[in-house]
DRENBA-335706 format. One record per atom (N, C-alpha, C, O): z, x, y. Coordinates in steps of 0.001 Angstrom, whole numbers, padded with zeros to 6 digits, always signed. Each point is the difference from the previous one (the first is absolute). Layout:
ZXY
...
//
This chain:
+081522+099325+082344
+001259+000688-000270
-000280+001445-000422
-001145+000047-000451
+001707+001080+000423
+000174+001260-000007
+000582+000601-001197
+001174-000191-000315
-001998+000930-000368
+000237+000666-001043
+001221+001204+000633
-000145+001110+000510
+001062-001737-000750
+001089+001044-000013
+000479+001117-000885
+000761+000935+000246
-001547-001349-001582
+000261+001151-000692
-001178+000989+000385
+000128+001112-000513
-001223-001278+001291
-000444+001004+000556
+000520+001299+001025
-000685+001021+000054
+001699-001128+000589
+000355+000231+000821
+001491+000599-000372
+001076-000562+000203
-001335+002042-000890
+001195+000495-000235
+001451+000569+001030
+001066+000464-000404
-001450-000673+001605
+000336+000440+001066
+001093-001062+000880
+001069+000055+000607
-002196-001099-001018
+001070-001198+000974
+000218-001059-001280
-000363+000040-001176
+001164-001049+002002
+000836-001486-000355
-000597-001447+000459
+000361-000450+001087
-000986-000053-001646
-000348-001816+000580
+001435+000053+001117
-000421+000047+001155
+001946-000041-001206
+000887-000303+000874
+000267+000734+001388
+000699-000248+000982
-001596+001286-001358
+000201+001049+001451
-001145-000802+000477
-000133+000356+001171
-000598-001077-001386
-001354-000272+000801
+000084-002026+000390
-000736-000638+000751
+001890+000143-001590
-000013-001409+000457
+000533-000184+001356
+000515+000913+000645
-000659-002187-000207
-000417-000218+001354
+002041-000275+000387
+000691-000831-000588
-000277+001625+001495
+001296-000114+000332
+000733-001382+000148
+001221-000101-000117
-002075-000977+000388
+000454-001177+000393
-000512-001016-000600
-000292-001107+000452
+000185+001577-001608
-000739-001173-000355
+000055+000723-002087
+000306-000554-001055
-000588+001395+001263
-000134+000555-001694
-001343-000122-000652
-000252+000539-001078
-000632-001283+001778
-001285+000245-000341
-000817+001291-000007
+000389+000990+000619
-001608-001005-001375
-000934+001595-000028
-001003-000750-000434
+000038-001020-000688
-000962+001611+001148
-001806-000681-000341
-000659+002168+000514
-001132+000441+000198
+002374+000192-000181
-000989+001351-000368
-001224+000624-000591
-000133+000072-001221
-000649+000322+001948
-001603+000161-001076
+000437+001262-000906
+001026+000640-000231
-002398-000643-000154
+000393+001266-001077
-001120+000762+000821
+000197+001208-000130
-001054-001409+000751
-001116+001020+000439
+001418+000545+001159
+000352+001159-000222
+000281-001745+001150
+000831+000599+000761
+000797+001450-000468
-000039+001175+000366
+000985-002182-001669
+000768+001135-000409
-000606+001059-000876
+000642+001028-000213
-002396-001288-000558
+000006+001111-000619
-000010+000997+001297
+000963+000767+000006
-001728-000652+000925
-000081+001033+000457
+001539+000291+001203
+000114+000996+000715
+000719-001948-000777
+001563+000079+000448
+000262+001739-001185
+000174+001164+000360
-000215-001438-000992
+000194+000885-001527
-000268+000889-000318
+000611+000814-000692
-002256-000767+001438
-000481+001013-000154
+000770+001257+001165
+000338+001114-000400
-000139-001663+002119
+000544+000362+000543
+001455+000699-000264
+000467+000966+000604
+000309-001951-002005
+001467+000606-000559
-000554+001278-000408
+000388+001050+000513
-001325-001098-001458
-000323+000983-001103
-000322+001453+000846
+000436+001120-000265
-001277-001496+001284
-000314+001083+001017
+001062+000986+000644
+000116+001207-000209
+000639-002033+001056
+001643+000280+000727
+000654+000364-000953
+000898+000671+000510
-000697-000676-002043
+000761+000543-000943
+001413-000384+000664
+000873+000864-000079
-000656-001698+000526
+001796-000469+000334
+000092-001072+000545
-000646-000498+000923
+001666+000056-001654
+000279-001752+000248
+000114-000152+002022
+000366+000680+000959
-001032-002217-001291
-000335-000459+001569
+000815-001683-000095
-000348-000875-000792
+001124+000788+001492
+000829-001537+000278
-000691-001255+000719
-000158-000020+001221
-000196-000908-001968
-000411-001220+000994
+001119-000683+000137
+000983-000116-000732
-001363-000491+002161
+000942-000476+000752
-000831-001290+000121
+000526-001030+000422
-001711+001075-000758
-000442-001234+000561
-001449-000432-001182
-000930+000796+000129
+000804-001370-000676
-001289-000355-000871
-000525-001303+000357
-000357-000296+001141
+000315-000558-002253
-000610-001090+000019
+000831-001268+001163
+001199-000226-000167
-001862-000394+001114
+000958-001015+000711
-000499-001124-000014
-001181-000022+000344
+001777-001240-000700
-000742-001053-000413
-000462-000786+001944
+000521+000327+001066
-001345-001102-001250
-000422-000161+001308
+001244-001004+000822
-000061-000318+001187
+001234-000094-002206
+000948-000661+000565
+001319+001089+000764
+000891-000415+000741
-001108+001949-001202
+000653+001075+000430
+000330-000013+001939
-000988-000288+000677
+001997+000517-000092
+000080-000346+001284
-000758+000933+000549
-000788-000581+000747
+000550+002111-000716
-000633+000354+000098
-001581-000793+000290
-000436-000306+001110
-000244+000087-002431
-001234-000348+000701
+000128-001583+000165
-001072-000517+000316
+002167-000390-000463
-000520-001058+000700
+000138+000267+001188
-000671-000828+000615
+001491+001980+000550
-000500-000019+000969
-001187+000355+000620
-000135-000153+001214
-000924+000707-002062
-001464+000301+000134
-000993-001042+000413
-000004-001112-000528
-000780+001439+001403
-000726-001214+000368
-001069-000366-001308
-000555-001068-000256
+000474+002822-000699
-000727-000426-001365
+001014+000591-001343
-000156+001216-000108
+000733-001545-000497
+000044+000954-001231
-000225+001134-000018
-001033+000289+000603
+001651+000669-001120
-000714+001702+000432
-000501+000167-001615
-000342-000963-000687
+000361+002092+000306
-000824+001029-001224
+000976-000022-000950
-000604-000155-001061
+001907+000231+000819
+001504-000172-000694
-000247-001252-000817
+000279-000240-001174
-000998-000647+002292
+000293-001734-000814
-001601-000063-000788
-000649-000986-000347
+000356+002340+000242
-001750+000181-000956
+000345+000460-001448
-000535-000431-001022
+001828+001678+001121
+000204+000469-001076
-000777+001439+000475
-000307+000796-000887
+000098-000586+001838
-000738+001200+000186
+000625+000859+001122
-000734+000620+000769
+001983-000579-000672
+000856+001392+000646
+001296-000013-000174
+000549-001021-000414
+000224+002268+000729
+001065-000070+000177
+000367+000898+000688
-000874+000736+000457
+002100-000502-000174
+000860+000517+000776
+000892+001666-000804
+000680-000034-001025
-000938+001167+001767
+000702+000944-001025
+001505+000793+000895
-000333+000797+000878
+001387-000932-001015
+001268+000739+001011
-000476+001221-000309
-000624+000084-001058
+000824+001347+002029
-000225+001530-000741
+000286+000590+001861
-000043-000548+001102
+000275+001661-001517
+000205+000948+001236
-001277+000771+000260
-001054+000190-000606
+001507+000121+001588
-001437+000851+000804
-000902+001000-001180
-001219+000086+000151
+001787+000524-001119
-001067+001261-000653
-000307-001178-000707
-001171+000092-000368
+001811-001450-000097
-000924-000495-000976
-001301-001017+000099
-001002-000293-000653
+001862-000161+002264
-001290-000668+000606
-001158+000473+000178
-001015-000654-000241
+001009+001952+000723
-000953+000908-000110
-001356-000085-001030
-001198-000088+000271
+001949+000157-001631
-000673+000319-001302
-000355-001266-000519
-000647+000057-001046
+000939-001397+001572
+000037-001136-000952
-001251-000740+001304
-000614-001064-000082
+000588+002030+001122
-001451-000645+001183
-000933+001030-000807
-000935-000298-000743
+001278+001225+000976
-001038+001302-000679
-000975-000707-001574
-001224-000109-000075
+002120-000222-000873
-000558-000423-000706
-000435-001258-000168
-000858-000288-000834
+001381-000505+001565
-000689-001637+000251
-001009+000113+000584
-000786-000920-000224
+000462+001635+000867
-001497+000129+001136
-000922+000695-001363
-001160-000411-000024
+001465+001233-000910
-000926+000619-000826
-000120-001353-001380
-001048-000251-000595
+002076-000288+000402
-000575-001137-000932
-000292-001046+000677
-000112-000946-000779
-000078+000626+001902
-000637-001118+000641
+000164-001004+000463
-000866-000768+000421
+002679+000543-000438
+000803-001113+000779
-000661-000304+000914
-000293+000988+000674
-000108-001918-000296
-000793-000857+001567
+000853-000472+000756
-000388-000642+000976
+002034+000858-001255
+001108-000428+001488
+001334+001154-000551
+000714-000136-000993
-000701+000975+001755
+001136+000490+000542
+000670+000303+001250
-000497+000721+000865
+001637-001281-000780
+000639-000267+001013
+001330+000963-000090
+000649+000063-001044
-000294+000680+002220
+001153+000654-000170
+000644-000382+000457
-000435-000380+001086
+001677+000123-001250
+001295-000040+001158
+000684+000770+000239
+000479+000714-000881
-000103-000542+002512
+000585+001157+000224
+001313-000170+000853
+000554+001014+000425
-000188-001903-000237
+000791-000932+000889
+001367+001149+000322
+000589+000400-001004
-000117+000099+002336
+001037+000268-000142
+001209-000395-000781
+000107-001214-000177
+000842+001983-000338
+000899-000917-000259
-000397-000883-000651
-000094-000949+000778
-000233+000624-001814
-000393-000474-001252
-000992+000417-001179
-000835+000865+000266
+000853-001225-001108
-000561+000028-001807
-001078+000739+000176
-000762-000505+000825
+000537+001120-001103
-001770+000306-000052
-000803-000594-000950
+000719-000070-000997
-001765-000383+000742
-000711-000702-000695
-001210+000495-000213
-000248+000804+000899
-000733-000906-001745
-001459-000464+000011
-000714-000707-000542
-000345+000273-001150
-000162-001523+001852
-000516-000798-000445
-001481-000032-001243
-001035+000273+000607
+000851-000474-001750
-001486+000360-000484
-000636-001344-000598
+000542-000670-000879
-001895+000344+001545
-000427-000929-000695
-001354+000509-000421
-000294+001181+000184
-000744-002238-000879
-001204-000060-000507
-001211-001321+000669
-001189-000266-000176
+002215-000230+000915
-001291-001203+000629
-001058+000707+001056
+000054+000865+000874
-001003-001698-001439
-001619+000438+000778
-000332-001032+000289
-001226-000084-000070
+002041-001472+000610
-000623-000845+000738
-000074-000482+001555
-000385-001040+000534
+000945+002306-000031
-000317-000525+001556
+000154+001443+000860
+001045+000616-000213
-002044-000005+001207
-000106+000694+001010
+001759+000744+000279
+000601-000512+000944
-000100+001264-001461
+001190+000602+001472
-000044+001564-000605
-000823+000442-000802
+001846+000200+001365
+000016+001172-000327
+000599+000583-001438
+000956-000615-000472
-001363+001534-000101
+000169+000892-000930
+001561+000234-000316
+000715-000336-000944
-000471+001103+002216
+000965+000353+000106
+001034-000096+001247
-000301+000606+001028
+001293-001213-001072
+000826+000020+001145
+001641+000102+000392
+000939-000008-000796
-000898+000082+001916
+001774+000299-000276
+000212-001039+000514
-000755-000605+000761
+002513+000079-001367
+000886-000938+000942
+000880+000726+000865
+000739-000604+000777
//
């Protein structure tokens, strides 16, 4: 469980799992989630944190993804901020960012910390 009073920035409820209300969030994730706030100097929105492996999302996965680890999440922001929140995730050392760029819809970026299997760094949806 997650020292939340570490984490002056965020909420245990912005990060429980939408369908379920569960969180098994790490703290190695969010310290450096935090460190990233502290950097960007301006609030960043999750849309997506912890998802329990019963989440529809990944039960349609042929595995569980990184969400149901406690080790990513999801941030909404517009183009100058996406910018600055890849800029500085690549300098503290996130090992998955994913952008979305989808016409006509949300913009996102995905950030995790798992180092257990081969794919890319960085990628877009």
């Amino acid at each position: 469980m997650a020292d939340w009073d570490s984490y002056p920035n965020f909420s245990k409820e912005e990060f429980d799992c939408q369908e379920t209300g569960t969180n098994d969030m790490r703290d190695s994730f969010l310290r450096l989630l935090q460190q990233l706030r502290d950097e960007l100097g301006e609030p960043i929105k999750i849309t997506s944190g912890y998802r329990d492996p019963r989440h529809s999302i990944e039960a349609s996965k042929a595995a569980p993804g990184v969400h149901t680890r406690g080790l990513a999440c999801d941030i909404a922001c517009d183009g100058q901020q996406a910018h600055r929140i890849v800029q500085i995730a690549i300098k503290l050392g996130f090992t998955g960012i994913g952008v979305a760029q989808r016409s006509g819809k949300p913009r996102f970026i995905h950030l995790d910390t798992f180092t257990g299997s081969p794919r890319p760094n960085i990628w877009s949806y």
